[in-house]
C-alpha positions as a Python dict, from the first residue, in 0.01 Angstrom:
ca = {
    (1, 'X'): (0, 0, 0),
    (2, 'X'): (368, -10, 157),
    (3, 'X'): (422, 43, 476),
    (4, 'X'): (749, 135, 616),
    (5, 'X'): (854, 304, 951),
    (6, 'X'): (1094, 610, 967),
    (7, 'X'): (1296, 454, 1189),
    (8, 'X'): (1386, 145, 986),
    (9, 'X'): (1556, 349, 728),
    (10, 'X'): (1721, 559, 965),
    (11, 'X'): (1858, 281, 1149),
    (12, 'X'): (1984, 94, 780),
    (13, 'X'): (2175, 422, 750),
    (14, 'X'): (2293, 669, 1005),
    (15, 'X'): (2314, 1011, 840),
    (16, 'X'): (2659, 1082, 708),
    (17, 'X'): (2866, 1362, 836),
    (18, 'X'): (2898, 1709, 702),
    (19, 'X'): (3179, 1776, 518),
    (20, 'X'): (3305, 2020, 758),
    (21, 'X'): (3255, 1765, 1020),
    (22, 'X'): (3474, 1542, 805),
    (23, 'X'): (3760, 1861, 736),
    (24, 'X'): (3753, 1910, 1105),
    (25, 'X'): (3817, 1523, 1207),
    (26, 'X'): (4141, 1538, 966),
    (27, 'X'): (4270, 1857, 1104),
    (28, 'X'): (4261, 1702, 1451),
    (29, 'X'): (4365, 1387, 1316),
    (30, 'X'): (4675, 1615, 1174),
    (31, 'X'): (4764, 1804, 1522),
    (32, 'X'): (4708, 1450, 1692),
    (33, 'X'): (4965, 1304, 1443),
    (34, 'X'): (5225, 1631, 1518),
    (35, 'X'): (5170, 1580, 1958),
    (36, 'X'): (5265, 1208, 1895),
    (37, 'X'): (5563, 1330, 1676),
    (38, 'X'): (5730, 1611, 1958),
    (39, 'X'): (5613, 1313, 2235),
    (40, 'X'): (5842, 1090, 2043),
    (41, 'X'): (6144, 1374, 1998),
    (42, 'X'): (6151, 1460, 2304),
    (43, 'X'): (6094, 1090, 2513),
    (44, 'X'): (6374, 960, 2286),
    (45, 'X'): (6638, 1267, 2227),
    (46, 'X'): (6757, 1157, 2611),
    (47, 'X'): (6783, 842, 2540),
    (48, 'X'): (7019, 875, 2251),
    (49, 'X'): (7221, 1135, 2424),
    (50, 'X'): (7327, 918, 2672),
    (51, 'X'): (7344, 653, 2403),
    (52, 'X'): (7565, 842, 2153),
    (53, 'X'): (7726, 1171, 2355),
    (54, 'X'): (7864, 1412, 2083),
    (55, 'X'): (7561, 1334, 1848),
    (56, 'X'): (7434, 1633, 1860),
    (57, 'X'): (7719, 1809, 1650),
    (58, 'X'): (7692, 1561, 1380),
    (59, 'X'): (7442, 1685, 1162),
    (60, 'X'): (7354, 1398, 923),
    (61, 'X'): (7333, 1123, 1211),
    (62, 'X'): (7117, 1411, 1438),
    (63, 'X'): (6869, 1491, 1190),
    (64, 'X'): (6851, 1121, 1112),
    (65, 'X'): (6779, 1014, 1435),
    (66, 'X'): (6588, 1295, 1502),
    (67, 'X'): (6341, 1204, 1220),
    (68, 'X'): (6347, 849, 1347),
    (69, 'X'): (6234, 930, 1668),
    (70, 'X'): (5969, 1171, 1547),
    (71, 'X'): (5841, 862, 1377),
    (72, 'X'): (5822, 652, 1617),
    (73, 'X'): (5626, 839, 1844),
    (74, 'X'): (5347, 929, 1510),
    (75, 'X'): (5369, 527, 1453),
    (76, 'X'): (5268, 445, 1821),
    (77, 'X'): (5023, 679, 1770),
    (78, 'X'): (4854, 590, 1429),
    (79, 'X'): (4886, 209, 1546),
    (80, 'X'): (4720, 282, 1854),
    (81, 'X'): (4443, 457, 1670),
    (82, 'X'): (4395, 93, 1513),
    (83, 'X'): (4569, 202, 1141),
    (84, 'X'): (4695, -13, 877),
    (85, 'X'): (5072, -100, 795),
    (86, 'X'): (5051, 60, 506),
    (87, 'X'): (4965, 394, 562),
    (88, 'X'): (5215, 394, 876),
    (89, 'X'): (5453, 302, 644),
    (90, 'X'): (5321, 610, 384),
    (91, 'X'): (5347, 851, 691),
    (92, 'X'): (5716, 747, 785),
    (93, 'X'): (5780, 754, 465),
    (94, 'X'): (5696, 1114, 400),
    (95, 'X'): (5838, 1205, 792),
    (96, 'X'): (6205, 1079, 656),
    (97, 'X'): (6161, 1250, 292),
    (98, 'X'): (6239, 1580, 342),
    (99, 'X'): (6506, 1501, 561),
    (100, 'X'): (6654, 1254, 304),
    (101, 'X'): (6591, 1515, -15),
    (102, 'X'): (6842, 1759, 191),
    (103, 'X'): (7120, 1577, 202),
    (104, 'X'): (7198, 1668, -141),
    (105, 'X'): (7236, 1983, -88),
    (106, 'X'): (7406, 1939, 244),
    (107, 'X'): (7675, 1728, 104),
    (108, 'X'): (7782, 2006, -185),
    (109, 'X'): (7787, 2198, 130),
    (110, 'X'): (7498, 2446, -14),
    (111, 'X'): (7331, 2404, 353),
    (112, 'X'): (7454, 2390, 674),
    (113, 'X'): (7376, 2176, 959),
    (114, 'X'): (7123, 2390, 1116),
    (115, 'X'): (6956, 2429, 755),
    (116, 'X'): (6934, 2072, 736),
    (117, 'X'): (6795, 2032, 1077),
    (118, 'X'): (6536, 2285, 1080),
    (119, 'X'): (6469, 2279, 668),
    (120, 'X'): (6373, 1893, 700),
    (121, 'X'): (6151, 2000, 1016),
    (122, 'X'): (5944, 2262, 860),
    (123, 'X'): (5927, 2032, 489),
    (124, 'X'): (5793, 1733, 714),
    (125, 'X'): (5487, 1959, 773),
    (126, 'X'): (5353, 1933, 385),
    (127, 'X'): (5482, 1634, 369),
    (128, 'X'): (5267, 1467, 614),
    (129, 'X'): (4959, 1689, 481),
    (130, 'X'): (5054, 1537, 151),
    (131, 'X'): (5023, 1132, 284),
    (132, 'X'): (4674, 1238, 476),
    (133, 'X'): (4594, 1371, 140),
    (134, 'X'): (4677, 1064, -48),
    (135, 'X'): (4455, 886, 141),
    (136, 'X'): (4209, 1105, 268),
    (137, 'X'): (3921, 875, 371),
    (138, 'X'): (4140, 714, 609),
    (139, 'X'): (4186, 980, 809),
    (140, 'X'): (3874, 1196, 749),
    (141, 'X'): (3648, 916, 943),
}
């Protein structure tokens, strides 16, 4: 005859998380991950106006720099939140895509400026969603 208390197993291993738990910690993960990216746009778009005046009416440098300082403020963040290098590097990655995949078209002058600007705003969205996808566990804990 064994004997064994509940507690001892509960104790070896807590009881995982729902998976809605789990959805719900990567969608907040997500929005955390866009706050850290408008903290870092607008803490930094000052600074490189007084840095470079005129910048804003070049559209490849802007939306360059723009996507830089996005970046920066989502790689404070995720290092902060004690993340790896490489999945920083993943997110930046997929932050400066978008932006980068434009410039084709921008430079057979199929897009303007502003379509560059905003286009490689609203494709950083999926973009993002599509690193947290890649690696899912790490931000689903």
């Amino acid at each position: 005859m064994t004997t064994s208390t509940p507690d001892s197993t509960a104790a070896e291993h807590p009881p995982a998380r729902s998976a809605t738990r789990k959805n719900l910690r990567f969608a907040l993960h997500y929005a955390e991950m866009v706050v850290a990216m408008l903290v870092g746009m607008f803490a930094l778009g000052p600074l490189w106006s007084l840095a470079w005046p005129g910048l804003a009416d070049l559209a490849v440098p802007s939306a360059l720099v723009m996507a830089t300082n996005m970046t920066v403020g989502m790689a404070l963040w995720m290092r902060l939140r004690k993340h790896r290098w490489a999945p920083i590097a993943e997110m930046s990655a997929a932050m400066f895509a978008p932006f980068l995949l434009l410039l084709v078209p921008y430079a057979f002058g199929v897009l303007s400026g502003h379509g560059l600007m905003m286009g490689g705003h609203l494709l950083m969205f999926p973009a993002m969603l599509a690193a947290m996808l890649w690696r899912h566990h790490e931000y689903r804990h």
